[in-house]
LUMTORDREN-899502 format. One line per field, with one value per atom (N, C-alpha, C, O): x, y, z; atom name; residue in three letters. Coordinates in Angstrom, 3 decimals. Layout:
BEGIN
east: X,...
north: Y,...
up: Z,...
a: CA,...
r: Ala,...
This chain:
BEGIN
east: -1.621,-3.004,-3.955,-4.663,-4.078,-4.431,-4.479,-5.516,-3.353,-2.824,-4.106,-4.703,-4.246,-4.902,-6.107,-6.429,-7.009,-8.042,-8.686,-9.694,-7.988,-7.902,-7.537,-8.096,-6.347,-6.805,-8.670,-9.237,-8.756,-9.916,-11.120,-11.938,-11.174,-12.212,-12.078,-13.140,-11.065,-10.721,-11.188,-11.774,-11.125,-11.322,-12.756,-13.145,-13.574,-15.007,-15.531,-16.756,-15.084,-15.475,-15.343,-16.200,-13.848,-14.050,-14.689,-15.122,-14.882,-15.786,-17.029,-17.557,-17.783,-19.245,-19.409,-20.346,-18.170,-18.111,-18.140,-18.480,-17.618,-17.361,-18.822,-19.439,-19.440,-20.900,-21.689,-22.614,-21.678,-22.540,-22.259,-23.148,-21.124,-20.420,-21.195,-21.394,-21.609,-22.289,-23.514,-23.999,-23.852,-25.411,-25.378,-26.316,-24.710,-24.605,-23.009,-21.879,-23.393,-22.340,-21.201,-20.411,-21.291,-20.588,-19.475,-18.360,-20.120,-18.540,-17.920,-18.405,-16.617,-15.653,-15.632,-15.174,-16.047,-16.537,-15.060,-14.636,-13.984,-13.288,-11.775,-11.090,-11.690,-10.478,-10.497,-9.653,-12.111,-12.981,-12.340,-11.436,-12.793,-12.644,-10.540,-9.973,-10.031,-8.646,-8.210,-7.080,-8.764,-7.808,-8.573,-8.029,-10.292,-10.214,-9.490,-9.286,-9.248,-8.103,-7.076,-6.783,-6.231,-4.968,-5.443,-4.776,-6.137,-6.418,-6.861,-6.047,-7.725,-8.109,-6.812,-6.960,-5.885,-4.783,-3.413,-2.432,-3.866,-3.150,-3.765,-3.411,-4.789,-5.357,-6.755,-6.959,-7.424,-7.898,-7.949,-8.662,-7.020,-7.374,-8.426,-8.562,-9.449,-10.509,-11.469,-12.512,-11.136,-12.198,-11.341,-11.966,-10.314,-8.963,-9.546,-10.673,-9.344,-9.856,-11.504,-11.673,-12.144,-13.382,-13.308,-13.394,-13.137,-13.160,-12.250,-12.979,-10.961,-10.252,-11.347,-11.383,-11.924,-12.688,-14.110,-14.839,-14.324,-15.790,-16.230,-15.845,-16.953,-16.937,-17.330,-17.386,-17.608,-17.818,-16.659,-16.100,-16.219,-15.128,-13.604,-12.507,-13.817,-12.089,-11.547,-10.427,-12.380,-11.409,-10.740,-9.712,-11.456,-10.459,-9.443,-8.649,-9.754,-8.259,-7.458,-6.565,-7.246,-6.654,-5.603,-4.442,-6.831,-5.892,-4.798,-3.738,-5.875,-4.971,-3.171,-2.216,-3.260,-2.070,-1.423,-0.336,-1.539,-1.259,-0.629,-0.576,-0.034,0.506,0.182,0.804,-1.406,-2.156,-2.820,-2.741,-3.544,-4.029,-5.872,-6.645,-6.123,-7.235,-7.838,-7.136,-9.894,-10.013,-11.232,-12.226,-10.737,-11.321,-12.348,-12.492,-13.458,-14.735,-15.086,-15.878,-14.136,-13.848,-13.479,-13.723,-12.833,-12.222,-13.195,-13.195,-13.969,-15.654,-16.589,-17.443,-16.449,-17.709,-17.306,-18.080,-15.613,-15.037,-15.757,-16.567,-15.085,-15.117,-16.634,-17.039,-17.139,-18.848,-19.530,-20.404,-19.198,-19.251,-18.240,-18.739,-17.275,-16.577,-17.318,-17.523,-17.567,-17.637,-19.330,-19.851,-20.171,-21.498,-21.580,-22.473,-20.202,-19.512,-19.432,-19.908,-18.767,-18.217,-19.298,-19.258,-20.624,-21.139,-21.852,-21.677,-22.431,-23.474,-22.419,-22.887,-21.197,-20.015,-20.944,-21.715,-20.697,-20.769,-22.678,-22.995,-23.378,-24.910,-25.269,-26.007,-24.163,-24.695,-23.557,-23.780,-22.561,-21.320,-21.184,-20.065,-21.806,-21.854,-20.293,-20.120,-19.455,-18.187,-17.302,-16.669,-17.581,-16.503,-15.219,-14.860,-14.411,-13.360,-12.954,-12.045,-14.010,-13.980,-14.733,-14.441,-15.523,-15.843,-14.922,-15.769,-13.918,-13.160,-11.462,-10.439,-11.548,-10.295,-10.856,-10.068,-12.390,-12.040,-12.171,-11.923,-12.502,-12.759,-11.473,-11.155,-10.488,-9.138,-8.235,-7.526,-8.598,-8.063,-8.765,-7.981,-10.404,-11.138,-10.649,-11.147,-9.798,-9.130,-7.632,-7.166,-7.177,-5.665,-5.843,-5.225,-6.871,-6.952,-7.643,-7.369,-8.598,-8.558,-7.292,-7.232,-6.685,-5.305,-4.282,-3.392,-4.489,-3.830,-4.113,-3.478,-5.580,-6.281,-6.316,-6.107,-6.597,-6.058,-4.680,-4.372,-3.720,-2.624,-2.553,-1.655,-3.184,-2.511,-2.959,-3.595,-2.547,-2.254,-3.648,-4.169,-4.488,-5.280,-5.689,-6.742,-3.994,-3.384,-2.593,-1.832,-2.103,-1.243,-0.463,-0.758,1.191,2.221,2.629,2.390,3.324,3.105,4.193,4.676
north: -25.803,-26.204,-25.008,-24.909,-24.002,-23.028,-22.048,-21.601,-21.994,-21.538,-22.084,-21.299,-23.375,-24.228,-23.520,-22.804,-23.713,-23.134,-21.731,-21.552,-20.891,-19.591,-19.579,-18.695,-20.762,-20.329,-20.929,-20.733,-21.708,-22.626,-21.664,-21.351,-21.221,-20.101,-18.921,-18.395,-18.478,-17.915,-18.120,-17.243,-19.601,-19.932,-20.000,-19.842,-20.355,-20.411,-19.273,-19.294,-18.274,-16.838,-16.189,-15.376,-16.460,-15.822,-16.361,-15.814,-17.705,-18.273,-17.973,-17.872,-17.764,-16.990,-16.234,-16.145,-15.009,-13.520,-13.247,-12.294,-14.568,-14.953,-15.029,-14.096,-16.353,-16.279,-15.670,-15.799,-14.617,-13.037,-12.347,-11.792,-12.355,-11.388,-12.053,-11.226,-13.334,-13.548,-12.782,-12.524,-12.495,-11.786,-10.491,-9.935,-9.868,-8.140,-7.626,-7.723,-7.140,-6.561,-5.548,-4.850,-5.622,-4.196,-5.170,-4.853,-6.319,-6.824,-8.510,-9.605,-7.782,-8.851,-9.968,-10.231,-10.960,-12.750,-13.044,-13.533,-12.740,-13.580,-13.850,-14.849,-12.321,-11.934,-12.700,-13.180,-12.561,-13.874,-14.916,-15.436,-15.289,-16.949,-16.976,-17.945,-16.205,-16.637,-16.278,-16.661,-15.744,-16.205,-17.149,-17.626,-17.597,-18.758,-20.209,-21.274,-19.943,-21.280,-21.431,-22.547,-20.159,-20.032,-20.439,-21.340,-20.071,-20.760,-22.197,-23.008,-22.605,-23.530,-24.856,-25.969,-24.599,-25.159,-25.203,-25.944,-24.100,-24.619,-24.778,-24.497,-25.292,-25.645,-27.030,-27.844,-27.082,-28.306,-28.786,-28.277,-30.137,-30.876,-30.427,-29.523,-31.374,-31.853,-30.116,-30.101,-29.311,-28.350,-27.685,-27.528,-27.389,-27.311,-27.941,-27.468,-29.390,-30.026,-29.705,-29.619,-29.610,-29.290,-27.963,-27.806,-27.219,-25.531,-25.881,-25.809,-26.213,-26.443,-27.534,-27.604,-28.052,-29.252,-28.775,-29.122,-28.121,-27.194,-26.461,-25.302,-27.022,-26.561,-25.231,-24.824,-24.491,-22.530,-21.995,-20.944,-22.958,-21.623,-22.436,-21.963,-23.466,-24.410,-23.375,-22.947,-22.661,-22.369,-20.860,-20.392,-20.264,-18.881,-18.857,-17.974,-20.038,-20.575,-20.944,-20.110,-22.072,-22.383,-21.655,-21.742,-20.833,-19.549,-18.534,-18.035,-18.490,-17.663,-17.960,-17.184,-18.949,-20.483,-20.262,-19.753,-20.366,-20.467,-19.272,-18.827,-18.294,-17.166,-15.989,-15.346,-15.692,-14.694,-14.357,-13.199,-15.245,-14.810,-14.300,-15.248,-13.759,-13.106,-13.304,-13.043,-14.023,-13.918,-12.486,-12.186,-11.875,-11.233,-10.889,-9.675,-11.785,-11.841,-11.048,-10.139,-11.793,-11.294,-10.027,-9.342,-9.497,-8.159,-7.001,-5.776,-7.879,-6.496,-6.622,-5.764,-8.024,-7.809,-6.711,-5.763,-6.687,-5.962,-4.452,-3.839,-4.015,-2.801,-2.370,-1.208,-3.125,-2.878,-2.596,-1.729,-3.352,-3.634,-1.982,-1.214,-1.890,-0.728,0.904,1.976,0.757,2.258,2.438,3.551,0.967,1.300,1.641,2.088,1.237,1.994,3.257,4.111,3.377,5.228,5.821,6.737,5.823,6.610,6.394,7.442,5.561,5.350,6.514,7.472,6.395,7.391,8.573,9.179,8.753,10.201,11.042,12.102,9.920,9.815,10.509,11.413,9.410,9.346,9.666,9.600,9.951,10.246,11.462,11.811,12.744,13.785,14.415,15.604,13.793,14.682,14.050,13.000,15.255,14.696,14.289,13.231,14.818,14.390,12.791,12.101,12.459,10.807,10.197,9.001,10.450,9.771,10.254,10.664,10.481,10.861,10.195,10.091,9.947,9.227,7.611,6.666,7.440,5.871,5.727,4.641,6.634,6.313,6.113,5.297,6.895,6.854,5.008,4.252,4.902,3.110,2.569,2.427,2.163,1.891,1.942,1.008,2.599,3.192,2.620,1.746,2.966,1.983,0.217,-0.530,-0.353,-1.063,-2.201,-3.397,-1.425,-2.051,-1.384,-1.800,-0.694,-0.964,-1.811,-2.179,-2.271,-3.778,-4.621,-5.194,-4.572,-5.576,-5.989,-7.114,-4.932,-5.058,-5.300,-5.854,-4.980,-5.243,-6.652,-7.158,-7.366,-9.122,-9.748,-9.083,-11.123,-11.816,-12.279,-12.408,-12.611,-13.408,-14.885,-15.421,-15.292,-16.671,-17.302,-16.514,-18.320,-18.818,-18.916,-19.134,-18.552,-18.319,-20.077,-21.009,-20.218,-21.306,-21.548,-22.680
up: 31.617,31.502,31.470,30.468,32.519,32.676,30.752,30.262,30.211,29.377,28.063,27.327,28.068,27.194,27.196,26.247,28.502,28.488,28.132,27.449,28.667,28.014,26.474,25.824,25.525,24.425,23.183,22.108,24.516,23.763,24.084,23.219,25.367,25.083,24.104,23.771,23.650,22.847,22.005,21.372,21.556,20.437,19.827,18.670,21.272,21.130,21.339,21.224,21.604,21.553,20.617,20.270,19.752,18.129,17.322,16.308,17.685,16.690,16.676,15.568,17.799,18.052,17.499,16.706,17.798,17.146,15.259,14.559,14.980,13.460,13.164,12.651,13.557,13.241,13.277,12.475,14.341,14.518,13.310,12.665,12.990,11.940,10.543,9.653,10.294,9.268,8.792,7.690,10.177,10.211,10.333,9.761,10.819,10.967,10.226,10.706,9.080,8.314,8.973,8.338,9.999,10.675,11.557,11.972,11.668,12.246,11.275,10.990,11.082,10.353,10.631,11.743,9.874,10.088,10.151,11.199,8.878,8.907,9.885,10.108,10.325,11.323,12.704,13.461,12.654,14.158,13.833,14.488,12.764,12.273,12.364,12.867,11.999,11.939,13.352,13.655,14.089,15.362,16.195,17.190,15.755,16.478,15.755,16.336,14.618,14.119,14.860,15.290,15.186,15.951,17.521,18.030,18.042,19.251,19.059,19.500,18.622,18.429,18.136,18.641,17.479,16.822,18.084,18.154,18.950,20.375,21.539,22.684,21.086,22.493,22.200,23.102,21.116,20.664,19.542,18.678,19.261,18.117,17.548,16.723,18.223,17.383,17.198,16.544,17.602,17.165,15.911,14.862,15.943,14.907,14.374,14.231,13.683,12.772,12.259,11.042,12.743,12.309,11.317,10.099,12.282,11.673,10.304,9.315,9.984,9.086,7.392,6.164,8.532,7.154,6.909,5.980,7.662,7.583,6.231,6.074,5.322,4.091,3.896,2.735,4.806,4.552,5.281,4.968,6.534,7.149,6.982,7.279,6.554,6.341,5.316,5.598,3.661,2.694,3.222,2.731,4.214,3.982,5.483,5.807,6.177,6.784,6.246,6.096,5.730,4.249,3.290,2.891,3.172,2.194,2.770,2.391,4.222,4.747,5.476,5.510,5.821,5.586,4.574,4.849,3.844,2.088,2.382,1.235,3.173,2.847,2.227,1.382,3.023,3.454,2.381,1.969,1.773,0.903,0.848,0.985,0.776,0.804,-0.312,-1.288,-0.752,-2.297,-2.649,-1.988,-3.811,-4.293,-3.858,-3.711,-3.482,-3.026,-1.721,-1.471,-0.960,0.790,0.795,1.788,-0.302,-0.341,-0.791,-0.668,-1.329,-1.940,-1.016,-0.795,-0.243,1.135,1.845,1.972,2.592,3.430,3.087,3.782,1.567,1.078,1.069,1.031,1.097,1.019,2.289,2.263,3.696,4.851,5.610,6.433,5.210,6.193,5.041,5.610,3.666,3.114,3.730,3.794,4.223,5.218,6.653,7.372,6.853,8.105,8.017,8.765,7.006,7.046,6.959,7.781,6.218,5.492,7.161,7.783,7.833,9.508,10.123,10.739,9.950,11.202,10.847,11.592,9.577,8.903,9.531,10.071,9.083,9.799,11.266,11.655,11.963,12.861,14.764,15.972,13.963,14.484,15.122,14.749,16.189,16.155,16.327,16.060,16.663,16.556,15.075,14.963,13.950,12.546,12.960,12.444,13.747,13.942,14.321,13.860,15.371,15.607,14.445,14.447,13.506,12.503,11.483,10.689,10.981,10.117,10.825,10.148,11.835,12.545,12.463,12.422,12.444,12.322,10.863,10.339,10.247,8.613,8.320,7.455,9.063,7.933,8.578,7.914,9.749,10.553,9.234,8.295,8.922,7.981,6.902,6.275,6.132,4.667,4.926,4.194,5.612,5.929,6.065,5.306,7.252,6.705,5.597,5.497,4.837,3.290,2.118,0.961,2.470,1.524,1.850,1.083,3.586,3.721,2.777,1.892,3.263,2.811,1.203,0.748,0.554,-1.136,-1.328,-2.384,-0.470,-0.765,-0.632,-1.304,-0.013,0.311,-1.139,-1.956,-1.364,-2.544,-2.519,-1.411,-3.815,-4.073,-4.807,-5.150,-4.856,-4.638,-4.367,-3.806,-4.335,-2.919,-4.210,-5.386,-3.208,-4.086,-4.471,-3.702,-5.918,-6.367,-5.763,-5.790
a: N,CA,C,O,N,CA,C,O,N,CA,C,O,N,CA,C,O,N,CA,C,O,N,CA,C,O,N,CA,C,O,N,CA,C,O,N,CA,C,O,N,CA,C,O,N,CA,C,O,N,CA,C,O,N,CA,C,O,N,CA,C,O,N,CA,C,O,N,CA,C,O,N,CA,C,O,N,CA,C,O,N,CA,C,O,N,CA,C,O,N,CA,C,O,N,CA,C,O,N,CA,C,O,N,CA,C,O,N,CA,C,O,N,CA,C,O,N,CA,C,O,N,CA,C,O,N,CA,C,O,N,CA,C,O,N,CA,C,O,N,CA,C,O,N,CA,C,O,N,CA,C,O,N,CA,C,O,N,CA,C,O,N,CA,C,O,N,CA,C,O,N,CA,C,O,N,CA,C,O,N,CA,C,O,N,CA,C,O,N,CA,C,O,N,CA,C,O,N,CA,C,O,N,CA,C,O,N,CA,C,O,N,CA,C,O,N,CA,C,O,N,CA,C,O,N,CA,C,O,N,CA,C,O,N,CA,C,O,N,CA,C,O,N,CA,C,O,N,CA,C,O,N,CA,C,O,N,CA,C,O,N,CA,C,O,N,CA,C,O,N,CA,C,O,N,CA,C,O,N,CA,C,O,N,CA,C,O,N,CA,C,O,N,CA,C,O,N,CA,C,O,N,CA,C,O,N,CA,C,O,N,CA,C,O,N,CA,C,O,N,CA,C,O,N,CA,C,O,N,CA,C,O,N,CA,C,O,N,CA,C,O,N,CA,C,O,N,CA,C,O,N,CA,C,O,N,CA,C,O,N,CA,C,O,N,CA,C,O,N,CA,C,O,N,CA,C,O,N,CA,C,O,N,CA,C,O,N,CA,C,O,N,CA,C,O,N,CA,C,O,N,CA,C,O,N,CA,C,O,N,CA,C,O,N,CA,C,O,N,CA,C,O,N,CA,C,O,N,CA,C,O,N,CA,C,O,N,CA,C,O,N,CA,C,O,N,CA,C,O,N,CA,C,O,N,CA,C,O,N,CA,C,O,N,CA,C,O,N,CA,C,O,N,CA,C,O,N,CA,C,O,N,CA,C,O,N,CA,C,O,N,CA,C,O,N,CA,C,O,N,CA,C,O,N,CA,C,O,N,CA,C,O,N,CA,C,O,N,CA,C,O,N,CA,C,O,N,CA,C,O,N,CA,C,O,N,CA,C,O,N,CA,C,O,N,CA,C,O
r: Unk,Unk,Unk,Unk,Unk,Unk,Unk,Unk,Unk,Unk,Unk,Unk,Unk,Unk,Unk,Unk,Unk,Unk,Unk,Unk,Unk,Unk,Unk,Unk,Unk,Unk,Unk,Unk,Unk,Unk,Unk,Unk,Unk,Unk,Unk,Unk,Unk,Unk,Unk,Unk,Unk,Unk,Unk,Unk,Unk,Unk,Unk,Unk,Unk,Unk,Unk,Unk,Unk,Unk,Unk,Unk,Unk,Unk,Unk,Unk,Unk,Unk,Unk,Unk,Unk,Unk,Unk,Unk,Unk,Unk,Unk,Unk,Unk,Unk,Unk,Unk,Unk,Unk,Unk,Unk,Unk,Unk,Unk,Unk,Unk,Unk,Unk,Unk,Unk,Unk,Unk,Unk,Unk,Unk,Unk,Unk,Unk,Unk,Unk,Unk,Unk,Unk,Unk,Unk,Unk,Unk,Unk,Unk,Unk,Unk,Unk,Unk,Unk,Unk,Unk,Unk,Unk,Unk,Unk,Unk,Unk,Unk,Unk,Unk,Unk,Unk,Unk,Unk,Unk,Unk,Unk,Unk,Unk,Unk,Unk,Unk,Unk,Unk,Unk,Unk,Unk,Unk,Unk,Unk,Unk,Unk,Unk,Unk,Unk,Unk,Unk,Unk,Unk,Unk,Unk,Unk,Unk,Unk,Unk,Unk,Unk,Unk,Unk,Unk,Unk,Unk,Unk,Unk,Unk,Unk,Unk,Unk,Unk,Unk,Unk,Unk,Unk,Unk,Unk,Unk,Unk,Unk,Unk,Unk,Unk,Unk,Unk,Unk,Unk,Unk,Unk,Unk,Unk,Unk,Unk,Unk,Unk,Unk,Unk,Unk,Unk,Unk,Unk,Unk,Unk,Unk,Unk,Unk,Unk,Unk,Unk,Unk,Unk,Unk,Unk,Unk,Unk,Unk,Unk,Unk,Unk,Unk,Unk,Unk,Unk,Unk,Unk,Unk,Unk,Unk,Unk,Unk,Unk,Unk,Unk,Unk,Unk,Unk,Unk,Unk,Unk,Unk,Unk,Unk,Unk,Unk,Unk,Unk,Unk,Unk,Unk,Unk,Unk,Unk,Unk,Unk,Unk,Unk,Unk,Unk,Unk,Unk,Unk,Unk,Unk,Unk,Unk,Unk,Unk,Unk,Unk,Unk,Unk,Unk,Unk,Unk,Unk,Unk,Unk,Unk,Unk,Unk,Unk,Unk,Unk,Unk,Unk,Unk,Unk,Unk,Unk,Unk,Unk,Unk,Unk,Unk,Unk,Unk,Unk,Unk,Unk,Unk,Unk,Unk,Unk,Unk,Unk,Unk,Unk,Unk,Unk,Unk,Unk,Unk,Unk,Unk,Unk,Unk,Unk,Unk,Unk,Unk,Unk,Unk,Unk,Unk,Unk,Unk,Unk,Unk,Unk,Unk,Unk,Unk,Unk,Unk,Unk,Unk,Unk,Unk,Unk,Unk,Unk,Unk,Unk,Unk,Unk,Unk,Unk,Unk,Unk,Unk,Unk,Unk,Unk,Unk,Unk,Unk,Unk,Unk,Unk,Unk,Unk,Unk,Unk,Unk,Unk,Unk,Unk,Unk,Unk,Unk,Unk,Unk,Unk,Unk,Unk,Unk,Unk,Unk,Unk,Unk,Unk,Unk,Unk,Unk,Unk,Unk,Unk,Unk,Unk,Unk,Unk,Unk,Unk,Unk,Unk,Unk,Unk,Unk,Unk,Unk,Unk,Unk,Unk,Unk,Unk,Unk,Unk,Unk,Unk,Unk,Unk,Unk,Unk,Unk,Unk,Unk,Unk,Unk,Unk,Unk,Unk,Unk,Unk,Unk,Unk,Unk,Unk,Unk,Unk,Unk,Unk,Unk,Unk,Unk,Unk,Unk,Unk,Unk,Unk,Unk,Unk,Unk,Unk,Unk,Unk,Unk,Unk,Unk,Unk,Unk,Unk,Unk,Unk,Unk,Unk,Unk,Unk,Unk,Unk,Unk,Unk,Unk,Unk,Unk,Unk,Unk,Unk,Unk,Unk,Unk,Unk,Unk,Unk,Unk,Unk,Unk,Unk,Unk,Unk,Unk,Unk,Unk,Unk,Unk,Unk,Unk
């Protein structure tokens, strides 16, 4: 029981963090949104169901289900969202070394990220 609760706050905590992320480009909407599905999916139905039928945040659960697929779109926000990252590190970062160590986490992962499929395998 204990277990449940902790993942449902979870769930309502990434999901917050998801919706913040709509509004401030610097943090990732959709990584929020996929682990509050995964919590959500062990610990409440009915909020599971919602998030899943929710006509802005159901399709890139969905996809991501579908065997990780990521669309095009999501992949030029990201790239747009982390190279305004790099360039604020670069700004405003006084030691290069820590802005050039998160640029390169930043650069590894959008070549994940380009690497995943941008449709669900038939």
């Amino acid at each position: 029981m204990p277990v449940r609760w902790l993942l449902l706050a979870l769930a309502v905590l990434s999901l917050a963090l998801a919706v913040v992320g709509v509004f401030l480009p610097v943090l990732p909407t959709v990584p929020f949104l996929l682990v509050a599905a995964w919590a959500a999916a062990l610990s409440s139905p009915r909020l599971s169901h919602w998030l899943e039928n929710h006509p802005r945040l159901g399709p890139p659960i969905t996809d991501w289900r579908r065997g990780g697929v990521v669309s095009r779109r999501s992949k030029w926000m990201a790239t747009a969202a982390m190279c305004a990252s790099a360039v604020s590190m670069l700004l405003f970062v006084p030691k290069r070394w820590v802005a050039f160590l998160a640029i390169g986490c930043l650069a590894t992962v959008l070549l994940w990220l380009w690497l995943r499929p941008e449709e669900a395998p038939p």
